[in-house]
Each structure stands twice: as structure tokens, then as C-alpha cells.
C-alpha positions in Angstrom: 0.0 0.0 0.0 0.9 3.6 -0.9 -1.0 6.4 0.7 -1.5 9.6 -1.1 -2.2 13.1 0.9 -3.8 15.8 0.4 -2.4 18.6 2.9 -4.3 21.3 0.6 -7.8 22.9 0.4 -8.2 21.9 -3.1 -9.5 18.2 -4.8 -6.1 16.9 -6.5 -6.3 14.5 -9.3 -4.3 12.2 -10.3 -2.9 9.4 -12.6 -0.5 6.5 -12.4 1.6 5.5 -15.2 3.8 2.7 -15.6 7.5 3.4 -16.5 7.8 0.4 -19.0 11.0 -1.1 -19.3 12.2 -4.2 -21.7 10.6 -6.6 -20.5 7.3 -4.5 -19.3 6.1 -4.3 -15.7 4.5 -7.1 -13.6 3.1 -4.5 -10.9 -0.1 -2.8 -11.0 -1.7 0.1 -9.0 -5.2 0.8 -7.7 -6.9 3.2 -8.3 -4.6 4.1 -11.6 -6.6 7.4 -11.4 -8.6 9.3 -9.3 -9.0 12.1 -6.8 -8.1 12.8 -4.0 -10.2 15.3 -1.7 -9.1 18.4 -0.2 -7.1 17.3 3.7 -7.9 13.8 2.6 -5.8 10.7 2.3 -6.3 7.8 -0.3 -4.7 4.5 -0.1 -3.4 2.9 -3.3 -2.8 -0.6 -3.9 0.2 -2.0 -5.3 0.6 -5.5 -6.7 3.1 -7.7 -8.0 1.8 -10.4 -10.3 4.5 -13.5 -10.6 5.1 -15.0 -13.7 7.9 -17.0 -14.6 9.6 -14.1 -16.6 8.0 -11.3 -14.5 10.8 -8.3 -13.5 11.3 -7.8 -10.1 11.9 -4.3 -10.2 9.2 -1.7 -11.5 8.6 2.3 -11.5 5.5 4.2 -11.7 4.7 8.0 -12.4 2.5 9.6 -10.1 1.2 12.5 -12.2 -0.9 14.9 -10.2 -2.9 17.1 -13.1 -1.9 20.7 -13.0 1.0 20.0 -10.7 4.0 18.0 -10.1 5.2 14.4 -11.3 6.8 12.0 -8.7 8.2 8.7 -9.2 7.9 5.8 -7.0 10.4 3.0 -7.6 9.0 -0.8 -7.0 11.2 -4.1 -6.0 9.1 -7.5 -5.3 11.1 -9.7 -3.0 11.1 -13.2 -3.3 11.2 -15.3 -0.6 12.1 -19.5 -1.4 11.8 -21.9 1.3 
């Protein structure tokens, strides 16, 4: 889980976006869009979905619309045994 807040007096929206790399992305976020309401917070879901060939490592874009972008930088650890 990620939590998004909003410390101002103003809905933000905003939109994840995958930063693709060669061999894709195996994680996913929830809601990919949305709002967040003014001194509000919002949980966000994030997944990793195995596959044999899945990457381990994945980055999303947080873009908040007429504002800033921030990155968030993903690393599924597997545990054997």
C-alpha cells in the first residue's frame, strides 16, 4: 500500500503510469486514477503479479494534473523456502 495526501484545500487529481521497461512491468496500482479530496488521504494498492519471466523491479509516475510528477520505484522480494 501507498497512501496519497492531500495537505491542501483543493481536490487533487491524479494518474499513475507505468514506466515500461524491456521486458514491461508485472506490478499494477489501484486506483490508476482518481481524486483525492481536499485534507484527505487515499490508499493505493500496489501489486506484483508473478510470472515466470516477471521483472522484479518496476517504476510508476504519479502524475498529479496541474502540478508536479513523482516517481515511485518498486522491488518485489522473493522469498524461497
Amino acid at each position: 500500500m501507498i497512501t496519497l495526501y492531500n495537505k491542501l484545500n483543493y481536490p487533487a487529481e491524479f494518474t499513475w503510469a507505468p514506466n515500461l521497461g524491456e521486458k514491461g512491468t508485472a506490478f499494477s496500482i489501484r486506483p490508476a486514477t482518481g481524486v483525492v479530496d481536499p485534507f484527505k488521504d487515499l490508499d493505493c494498492e500496489v501489486v506484483w503479479h508473478p510470472s515466470f519471466l516477471a521483472p522484479e523491479d518496476g517504476s510508476f509516475s504519479l502524475m498529479i494534473h496541474s502540478g508536479n510528477t513523482l516517481q515511485l520505484r518498486c522491488k518485489a522480494e522473493v522469498r524461497t523456502g
